[in-house]
N, C-alpha and C positions, 0 to 999 in steps of 0.2 A: 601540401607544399612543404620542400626542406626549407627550413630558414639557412641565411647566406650571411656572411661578414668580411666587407672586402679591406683589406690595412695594405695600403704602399704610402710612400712616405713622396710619390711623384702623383700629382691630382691627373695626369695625361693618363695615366697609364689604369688609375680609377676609373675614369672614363671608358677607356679601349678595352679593359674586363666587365664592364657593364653592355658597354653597347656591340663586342664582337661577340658572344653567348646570347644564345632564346635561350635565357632564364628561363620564362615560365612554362615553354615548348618542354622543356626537360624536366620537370616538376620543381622548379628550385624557384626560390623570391630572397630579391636580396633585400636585408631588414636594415644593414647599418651599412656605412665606410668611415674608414676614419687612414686618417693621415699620419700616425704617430701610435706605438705600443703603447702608450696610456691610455689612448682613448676605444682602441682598440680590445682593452680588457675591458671597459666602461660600458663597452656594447656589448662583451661575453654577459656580463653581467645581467645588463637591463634588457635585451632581446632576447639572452638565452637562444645562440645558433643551432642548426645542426653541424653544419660547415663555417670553417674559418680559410679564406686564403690570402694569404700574405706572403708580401716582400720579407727575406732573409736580414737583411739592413733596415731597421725603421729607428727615427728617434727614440729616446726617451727609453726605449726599452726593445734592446734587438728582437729580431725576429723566434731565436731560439729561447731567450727567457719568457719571450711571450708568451709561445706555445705552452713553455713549465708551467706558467700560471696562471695561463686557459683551463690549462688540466684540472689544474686544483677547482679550481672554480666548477669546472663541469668538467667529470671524466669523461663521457661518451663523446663528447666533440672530436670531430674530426678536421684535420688540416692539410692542407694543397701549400704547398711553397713556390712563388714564384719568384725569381734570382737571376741576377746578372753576372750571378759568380759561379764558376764551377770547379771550386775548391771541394777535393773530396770530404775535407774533414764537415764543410757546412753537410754535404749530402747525409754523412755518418750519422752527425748527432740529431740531424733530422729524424731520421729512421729510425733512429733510438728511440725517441718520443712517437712512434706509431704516426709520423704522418704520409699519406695516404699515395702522394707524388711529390715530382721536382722539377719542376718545368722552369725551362731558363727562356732568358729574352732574349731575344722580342717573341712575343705569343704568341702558338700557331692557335690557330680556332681548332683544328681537327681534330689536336694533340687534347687540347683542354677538353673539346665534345667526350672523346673517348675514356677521358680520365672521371668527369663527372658520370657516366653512362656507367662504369662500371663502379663507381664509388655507390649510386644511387640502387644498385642491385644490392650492394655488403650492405647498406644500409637498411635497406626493406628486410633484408633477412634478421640484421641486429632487433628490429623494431618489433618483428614475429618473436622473437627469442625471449624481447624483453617482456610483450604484451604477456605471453605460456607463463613466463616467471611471478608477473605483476600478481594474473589470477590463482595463482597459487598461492602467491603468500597471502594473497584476499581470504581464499575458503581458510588457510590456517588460521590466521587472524578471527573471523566467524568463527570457528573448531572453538577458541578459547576462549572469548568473551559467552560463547553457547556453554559452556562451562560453567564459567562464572555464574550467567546469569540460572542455572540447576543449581547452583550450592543458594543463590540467595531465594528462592521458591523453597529451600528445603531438600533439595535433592540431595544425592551421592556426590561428593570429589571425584575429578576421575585423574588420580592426580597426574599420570605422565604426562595431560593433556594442558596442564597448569603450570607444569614445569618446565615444559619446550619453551614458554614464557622466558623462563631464565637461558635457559641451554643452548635453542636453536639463534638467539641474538647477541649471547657472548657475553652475557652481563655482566660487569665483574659484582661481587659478594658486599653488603652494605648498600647505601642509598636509600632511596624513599621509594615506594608503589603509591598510588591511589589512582583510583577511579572517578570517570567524568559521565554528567548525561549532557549533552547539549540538544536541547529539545526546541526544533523551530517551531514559534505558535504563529498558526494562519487561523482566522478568523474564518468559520464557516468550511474550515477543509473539510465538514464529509460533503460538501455537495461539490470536489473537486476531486478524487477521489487518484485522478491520473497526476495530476498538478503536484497534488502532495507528496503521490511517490515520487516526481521528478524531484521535486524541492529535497526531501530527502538523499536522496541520490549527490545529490549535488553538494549537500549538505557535510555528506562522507568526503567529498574530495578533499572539501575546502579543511578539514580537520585532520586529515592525511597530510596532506600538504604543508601547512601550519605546525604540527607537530614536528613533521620531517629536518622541521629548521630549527629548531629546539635541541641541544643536547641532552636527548632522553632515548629510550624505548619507547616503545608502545604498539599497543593493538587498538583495533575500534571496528567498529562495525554498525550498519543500521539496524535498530528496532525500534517495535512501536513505542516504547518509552520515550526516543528518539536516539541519537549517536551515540551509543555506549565505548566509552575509551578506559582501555588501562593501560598507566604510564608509569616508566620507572627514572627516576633523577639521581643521576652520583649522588647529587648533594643540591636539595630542593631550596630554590630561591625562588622568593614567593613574589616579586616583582618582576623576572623572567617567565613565568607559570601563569599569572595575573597579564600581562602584557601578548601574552599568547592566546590564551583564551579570548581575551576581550578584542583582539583580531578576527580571530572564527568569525564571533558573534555579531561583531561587525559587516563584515565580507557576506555571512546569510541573511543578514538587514537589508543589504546592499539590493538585495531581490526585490524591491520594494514596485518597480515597477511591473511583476509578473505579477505578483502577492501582496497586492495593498493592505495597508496595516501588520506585516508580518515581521512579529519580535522572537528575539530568541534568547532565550536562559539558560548560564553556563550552573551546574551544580557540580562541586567537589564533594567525592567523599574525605576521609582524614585519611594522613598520611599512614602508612603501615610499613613493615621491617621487613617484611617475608611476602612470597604470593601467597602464602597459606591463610592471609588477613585481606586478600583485596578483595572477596567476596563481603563483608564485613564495610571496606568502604567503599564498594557498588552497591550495598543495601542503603547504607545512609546517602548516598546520591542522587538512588531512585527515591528513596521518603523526601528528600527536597526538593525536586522535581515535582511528584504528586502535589506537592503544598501549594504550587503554584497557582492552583485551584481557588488558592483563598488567599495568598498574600503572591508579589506579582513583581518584587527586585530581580533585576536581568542576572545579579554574580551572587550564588548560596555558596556559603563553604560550611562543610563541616567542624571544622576548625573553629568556626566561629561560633555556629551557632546548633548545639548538639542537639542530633532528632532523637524525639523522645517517641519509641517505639510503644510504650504502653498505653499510647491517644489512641482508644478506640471506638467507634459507635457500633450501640447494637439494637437492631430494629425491636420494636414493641411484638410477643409474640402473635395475640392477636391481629395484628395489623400483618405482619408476615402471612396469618391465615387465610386472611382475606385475599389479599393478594394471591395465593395460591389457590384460592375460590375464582375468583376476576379472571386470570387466567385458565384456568379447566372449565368454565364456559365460554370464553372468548367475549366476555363482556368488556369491552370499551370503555364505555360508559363508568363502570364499578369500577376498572381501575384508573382512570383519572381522576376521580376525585379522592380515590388511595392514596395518587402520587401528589395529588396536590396536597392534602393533609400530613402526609410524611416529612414534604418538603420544608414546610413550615417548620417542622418540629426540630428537623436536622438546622437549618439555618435559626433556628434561637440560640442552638450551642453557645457557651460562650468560656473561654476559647472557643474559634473553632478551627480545625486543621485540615489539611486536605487528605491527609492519613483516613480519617473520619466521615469525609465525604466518599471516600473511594469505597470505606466499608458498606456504607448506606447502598450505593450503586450496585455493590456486588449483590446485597444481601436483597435485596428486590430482584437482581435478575437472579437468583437463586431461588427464590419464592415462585418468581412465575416460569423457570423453567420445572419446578417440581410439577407444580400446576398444569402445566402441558403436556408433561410424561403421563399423566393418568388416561391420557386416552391413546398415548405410544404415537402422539407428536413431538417430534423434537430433529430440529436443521439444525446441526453443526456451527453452517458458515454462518448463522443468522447468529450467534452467540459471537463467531470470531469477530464476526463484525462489532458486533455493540463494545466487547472487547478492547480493539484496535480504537470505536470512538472514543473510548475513555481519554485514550490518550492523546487524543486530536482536540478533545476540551482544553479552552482557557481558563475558562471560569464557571461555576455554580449555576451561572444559568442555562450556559449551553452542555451541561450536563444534566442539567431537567430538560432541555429537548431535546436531548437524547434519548431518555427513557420517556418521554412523552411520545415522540416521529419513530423512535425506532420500537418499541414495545407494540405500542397500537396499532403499528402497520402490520408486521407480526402478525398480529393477532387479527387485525382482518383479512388478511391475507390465509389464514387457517380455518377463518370461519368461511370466506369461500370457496375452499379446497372441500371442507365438509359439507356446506349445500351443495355441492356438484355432484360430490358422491353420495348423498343424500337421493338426489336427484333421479342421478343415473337408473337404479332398479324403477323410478316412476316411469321414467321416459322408454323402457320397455316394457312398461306394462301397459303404455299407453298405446305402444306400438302394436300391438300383441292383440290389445283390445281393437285395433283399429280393423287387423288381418280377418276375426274370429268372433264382430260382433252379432254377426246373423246365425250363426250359431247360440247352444243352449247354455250359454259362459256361465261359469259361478264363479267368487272369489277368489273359491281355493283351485280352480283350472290357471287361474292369472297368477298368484302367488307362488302357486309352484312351479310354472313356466321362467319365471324370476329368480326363484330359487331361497325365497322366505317362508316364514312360517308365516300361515294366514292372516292368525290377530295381529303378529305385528306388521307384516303388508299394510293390516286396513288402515293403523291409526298415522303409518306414514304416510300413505296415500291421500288419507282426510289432511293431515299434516299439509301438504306440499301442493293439494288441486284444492281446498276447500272443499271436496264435497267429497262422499263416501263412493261407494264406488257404486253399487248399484242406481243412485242418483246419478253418478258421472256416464257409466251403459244405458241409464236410458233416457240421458240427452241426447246421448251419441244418435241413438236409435230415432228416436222424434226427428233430428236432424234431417237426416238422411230419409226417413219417411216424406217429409217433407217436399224434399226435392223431388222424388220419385211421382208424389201426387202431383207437381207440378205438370208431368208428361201425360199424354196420351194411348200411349205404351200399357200402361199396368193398370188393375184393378185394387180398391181395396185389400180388396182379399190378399190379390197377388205383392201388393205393398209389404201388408203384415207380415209375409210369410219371407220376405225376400232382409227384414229388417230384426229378424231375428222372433217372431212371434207366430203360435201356430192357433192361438184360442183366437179369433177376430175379433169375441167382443171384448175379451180382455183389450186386446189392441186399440179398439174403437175407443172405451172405456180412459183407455190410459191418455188416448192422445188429446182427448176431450179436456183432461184433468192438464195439461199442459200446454195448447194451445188455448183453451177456450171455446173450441167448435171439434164438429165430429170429422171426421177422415174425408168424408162424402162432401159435407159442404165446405171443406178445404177446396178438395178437388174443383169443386163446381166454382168453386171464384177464382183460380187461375186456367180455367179453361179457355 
C-alpha cells in the first residue's frame, strides 16, 4: 500500500477526499489528515507518505512552502494540489516543485481516479528503479567491507576497492574512519539456524537505517562476526556516535519477543585518518567482539580500552596429538575426555580473554581435522559450520558444546559412513555366497567376485559376521539342508549333493557335528 496525507485547511472537504476515493481499491491508505501546514509536515515527518495532497491556502504555512519543506524532509514524496484558485502563477510554482496535478474545486472523482491511476504507475516504476539502485549499492558496500575484512586475515589491499570508500560518496579530505561489529547474541542460535539469519538480516537494516541519520558515510554489511560497519565523521563526536549506536542496539533488543534473551554488543574500533587504517580498526573491533566470550559489557570501544593482540593460547603438543589420534579413529570417547581436560586448563587462565579462547577452539579443530585427512575424510561445510558457530557463542560454555555436539557428531557420523562402506563388499559377498553355495565355493572364488585380496576379505569378513567364512558356508549349507530334509521330495544323498557336498559321508559326518543327529534320523522325525 502507498501511504497518503491529506492537508486542507476545510474539515468538509477532508471528509469528501476520504470518502469520494476507494483508497484501498486503488492500492493507497490514507495514514494522516491534518488541518493546517504545520501539522501537515508533523505527519511528513512521523508517517513518512508516499503522497501528500493538499489545499494551495492552508494556515500556518501555505500550501507552496509546505510542499518546499516536505521536500526537504523527504525528497521522493510526491504531491496532488487541490485549489479553489486558478491563478496561473499558484499552477507555475507548483510545477516547479514536481507536483504531480492541480485539481480545482469542487472534486470530480474521475479527474482524481485518473490522476492517482497514473501517479501509482510513476510510482511503481520509481520504486523498481530505486529497489536496482538500493541492491547495488548493497553488493558495493559487501565489495568493501569484503576487503577490509582480507587485509585484516592478512590478505592483499585491493586498494581501488578501499578507495571508492572515499570517491564513489564524495568524502571530503579529513575526518575520522572507524570500524563497528554489532554482533546480536541469541542464546542457543545453532539450533535456529533460519531465525539467526533472519535476525541477522534485519539486523543490517536496522544499522543502515540508523547510520543513514547520522551525518557520516558509511558501509556495512552482514557476517558471521556479525554487522561489520565502516564509517566516516567530518568531525567525530562521541555522544552523537555513542547515541547512535546504542539505538541499533536497542531496536535488535527490541526482538526480544521472536529471540528470548537476545542481547546485542556494539564494539568500536579507534578512530583512523585514512581508509588505509580502517583495516587496523575492524581488527581491534573484531578482538572486542571475540572477548565477549569472557567479559559481556553491551558498548567496547577501542579508545578506551586497547586490545592487546599478543594474548595468545597455545595447545599442549601432546594433547594436540591426541586429539589427532581421537579423531583418525573416530573415537568418541577419547576425545571427550581430551575436551574435557583441555577445557579446564584453558578456563584456569588467568587473565583470561576471548582472543585465547578463540585460539583453543581453532587449535583443536585444527588437530582433529589433521586427524581426519589421514584417511582422506574431510567435509568442507562441516568446518564452515563449526566456523560460523564460533560466532554464534556467547560464552565459554556454549563453546564447549560446540566442539562437544558438533565434533562428536562429525565423527560419528564418519564412523557410520565407514561401517557402511566397510559393510558393503560383505553384503556382496553374502550375496554371492547366497547365489553359488551348492557349488565348490573357496574363499578366494568370493574374494575376487568382490574384488579384494583374500587375506584381507577374510579378516573383514571375520570382522563384520563374527565368523570366518568357511564357518559362515557351512551354516548357510546345514541350513538349507535342513529344510530340504524336511520334504519328501529328496534323499540323503540327493540333499548333500543339492547343498553343495558331493562325499555323503563327509556330509552325514559334518551335519552330525552340527545338529547333533545324522541326516536320516533328521529326516525320520519331521516325516
Amino acid at each position: 500500500m502507498l501511504r497518503v496525507v491529506l492537508a486542507d485547511d476545510e474539515k468538509k472537504v477532508l471528509l469528501l477526499m476520504r470518502k469520494l476515493i476507494d483508497w484501498e481499491g486503488l492500492g493507497f491508505e490514507i495514514v494522516g489528515m491534518a488541518s493546517d501546514g504545520i501539522s501537515a509536515l508533523d505527519q511528513v515527518r512521523e508517517k513518512k507518505p508516499h503522497l501528500l495532497v493538499t489545499d494551495i491556502r492552508m494556515p500556518g504555512c501555505d500550501g507552496i512552502d509546505l510542499i518546499r519543506q516536505a521536500k526537504q524532509i523527504q525528497p521522493g514524496l510526491h504531491f496532488i494540489i487541490v485549489s479553489g484558485y486558478r491563478q496561473f502563477e499558484y499552477a507555475q510554482n507548483a510545477l516547479k516543485y514536481g507536483v504531480e496535478g492541480y485539481l480545482l474545486k469542487p472534486l470530480k472523482q474521475e479527474e482524481m481516479v485518473d490522476l492517482l491511476i497514473s501517479l501509482k504507475e510513476k510510482m511503481g516504476e520509481e520504486a523498481a528503479i530505486e529497489y536496482r539502485l538500493k541492491k547495488s549499492s548493497e553488493r558495493e558496500q559487501e565489495r568493501i567491507i569484503d576487503t577490509l575484512m582480507t587485509e585484516v586475515r592478512g590478505g592483499v589491499r585491493t586498494s581501488s576497492t578501499v578507495r571508492s570508500f572515499d570517491l564513489e560518496r564524495g568524502l571530503p579530505e579529513g575526518g575520522s574512519y572507524f570500524a563497528a561489529v554489532i554482533k546480536p547474541n541469541i542464546p542457543s542460535a545453532a539450533e535456529n539456524q533460519d531465525g539467526f539469519r533472519a535476525m541477522q538480516k534485519h539486523a543490517l537494516e536496522i544499522v543502515r537505517q540508523e547510520l543513514g541519520q547520522m551525518d557520516c558515510g558509511f558501509v556495512a554489511s552482514a557476517r558471521r562476526e556479525g554487522i561489520v560497519a565502516a564509517v566516516y565523521t567530518p568531525e567525530y563526536q562521541p555522544v552523537e556516535v555513542k547515541r547512535c549506536f546504542t539505538k541499533i542496539r536497542k531496536e535488535i533488543e527490541k526482538q526480544r519477543d521472536l529471540f528470548w534473551g537476545i542481547r546485542a554488543a556494539v564494539c568500536l574500533g579507534s578512530r583512523q585518518s585514512t581508509t588505509e587504517k580502517l583495516s587496523v580498526s575492524l581488527k581491534e573491533a573484531i578482538w572486542l567482539c571475540i572477548d565477549g566470550l569472557c567479559h559481556t559489557p553491551n558498548w567496547r570501544d577501542a579508545e578506551a580500552e586497547t586490545p592487546d593482540f599478543s594474548l595468545h593460547y597455545t595447545l599442549d603438543g601432546a594433547q594436540k596429538r591426541r586429539f589427532q589420534e581421537a579423531a583418525a579413529c573416530l573415537n568418541t570417547e577419547q576425545y571427550a575426555e581430551e575436551l574435557e581436560d583441555s577445557y579446564r586448563a584453558v578456563m584456569s587462565m588467568q587473565p583470561l580473554w576471548g582472543q585465547m579462547l578463540e585460539d583453543w577452539f581453532r587449535q583443536i579443530l585444527t588437530a582433529v581435522r589433521y586427524g581426519l585427512q589421514q584417511d582422506g575424510s574431510a567435509d568442507e561445510q562441516f568446518y564452515q559450520r563449526m566456523e560460523d558457530g564460533l560466532w554464534q557463542c556467547t560464552n565459554a560454555q556454549e563453546l564447549l558444546r560446540l566442539l562437544q555436539d558438533g565434533v562428536s557428531g562429525e565423527l560419528n557420523r564418519l564412523r557410520r559412513e565407514r561401517s557402511q562402506r566397510e559393510a558393503r563388499p560383505i553384503t556382496d559377498a553374502k550375496h554371492f555366497i547366497q547365489q553359488h553355495y551348492q557349488e565348490s565355493l573357496r574363499l578366494e572364488d568370493v574374494s575376487n567376485a568382490v574384488g579384494f585380496n583374500a587375506t584381507y576379505f577374510s579378516a573383514m569378513f571375520k570382522k563384520e559376521t563374527g565368523q570366518n567364512f568357511m564357518d559362515y558356508l557351512t551354516e548357510l549349507r546345514m541350513n538349507k539342508a535342513k529344510e530340504l530334509l524336511c520334504g519328501d521330495e529328496c534323499s540323503v544323498q540327493d540333499v548333500a549333493e543339492q547343498v553343495g557336498y558331493r562325499d555323503l559321508k563327509y556330509f552325514s559326518r559334518l551335519f552330525k557335528k552340527t545338529t547333533g543327529i545324522s541326516p536320516s534320523d533328521y529326516k525320520k522325525l519331521y516325516r
